[in-house]
ZAMARGU-4260 file (C-alpha; in steps of 0.2 Angstrom, whole numbers, plus 5000, padded with zeros to 4 digits):
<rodrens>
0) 6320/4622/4168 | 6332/4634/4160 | 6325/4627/4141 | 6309/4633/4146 | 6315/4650/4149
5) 6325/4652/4135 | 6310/4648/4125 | 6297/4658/4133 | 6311/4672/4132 | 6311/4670/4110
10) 6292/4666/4108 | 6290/4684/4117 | 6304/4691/4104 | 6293/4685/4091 | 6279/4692/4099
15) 6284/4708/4101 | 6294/4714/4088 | 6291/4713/4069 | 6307/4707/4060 | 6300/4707/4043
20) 6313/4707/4031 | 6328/4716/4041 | 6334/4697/4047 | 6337/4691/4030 | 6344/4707/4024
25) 6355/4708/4037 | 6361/4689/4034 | 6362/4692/4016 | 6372/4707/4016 | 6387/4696/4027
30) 6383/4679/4017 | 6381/4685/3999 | 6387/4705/3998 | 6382/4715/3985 | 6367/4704/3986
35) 6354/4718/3990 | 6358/4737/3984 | 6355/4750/3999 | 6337/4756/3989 | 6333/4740/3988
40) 6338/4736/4007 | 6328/4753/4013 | 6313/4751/4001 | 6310/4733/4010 | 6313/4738/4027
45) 6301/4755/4026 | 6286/4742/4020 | 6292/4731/4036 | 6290/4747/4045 | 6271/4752/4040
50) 6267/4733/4042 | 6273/4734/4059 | 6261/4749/4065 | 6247/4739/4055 | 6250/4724/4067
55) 6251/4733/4082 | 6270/4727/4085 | 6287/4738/4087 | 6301/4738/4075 | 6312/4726/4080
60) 6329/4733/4089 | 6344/4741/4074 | 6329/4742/4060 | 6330/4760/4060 | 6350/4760/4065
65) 6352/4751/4050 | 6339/4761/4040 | 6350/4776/4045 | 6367/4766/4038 | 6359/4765/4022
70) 6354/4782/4021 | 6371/4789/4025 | 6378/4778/4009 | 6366/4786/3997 | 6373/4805/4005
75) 6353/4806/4011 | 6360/4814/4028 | 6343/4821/4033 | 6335/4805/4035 | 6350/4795/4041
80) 6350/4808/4056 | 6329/4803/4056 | 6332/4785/4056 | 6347/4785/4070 | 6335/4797/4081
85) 6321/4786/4080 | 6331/4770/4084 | 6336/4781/4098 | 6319/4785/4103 | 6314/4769/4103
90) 6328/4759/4111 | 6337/4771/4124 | 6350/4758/4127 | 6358/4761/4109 | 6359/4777/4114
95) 6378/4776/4114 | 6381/4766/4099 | 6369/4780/4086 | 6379/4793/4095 | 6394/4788/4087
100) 6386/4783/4071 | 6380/4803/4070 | 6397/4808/4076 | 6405/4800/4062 | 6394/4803/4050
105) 6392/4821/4053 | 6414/4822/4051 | 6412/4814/4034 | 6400/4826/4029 | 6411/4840/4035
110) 6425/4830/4025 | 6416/4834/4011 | 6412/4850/4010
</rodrens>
């Protein structure tokens, strides 16, 4: 009974949430570092994001937390601070998790002033 469950639990995953390309990304960036530059990573991951309002689908859950990492990398601090309020927005239960990611983002841009 409990395979069912599971199973009915990833099919409605699949369902809901586009992945698009932040999977592979993430899988790459682990398995084969260096593999994807960050513009690469967020030029990919913004087409996942207008494909997934086309299909009528969320982003999936840490797309825009990781959106807002990649921003941060390439000193783009205004849209990091988007991207980790949106993933925010989106999923309340993060909440905790982008709190620190602005937190420490915000001393290394005081760091470097």
């Amino acid at each position: 009974m409990s395979i069912f469950l599971v199973a009915g639990c990833a099919t409605t995953n699949q369902e809901m949430y586009y992945w698009g390309e932040y999977e592979q990304l993430i899988h790459d960036a682990y398995v084969k570092p260096g593999s994807a530059d960050p513009q690469t990573q967020i030029e990919k991951l913004n087409v996942d994001l207008q494909k997934t309002g086309s299909l009528g689908k969320k982003a999936a859950p840490g797309i825009y937390a990781h959106l807002g990492f990649l921003y941060a990398i390439q000193g783009k601090n205004s849209q990091s601070k988007a991207a980790f309020m949106e993933e925010k927005s989106l999923y309340p239960e993060s909440k905790i998790f982008i709190d620190g990611m602005l937190n420490r983002a915000k001393k290394s841009e005081e760091n470097h002033r």
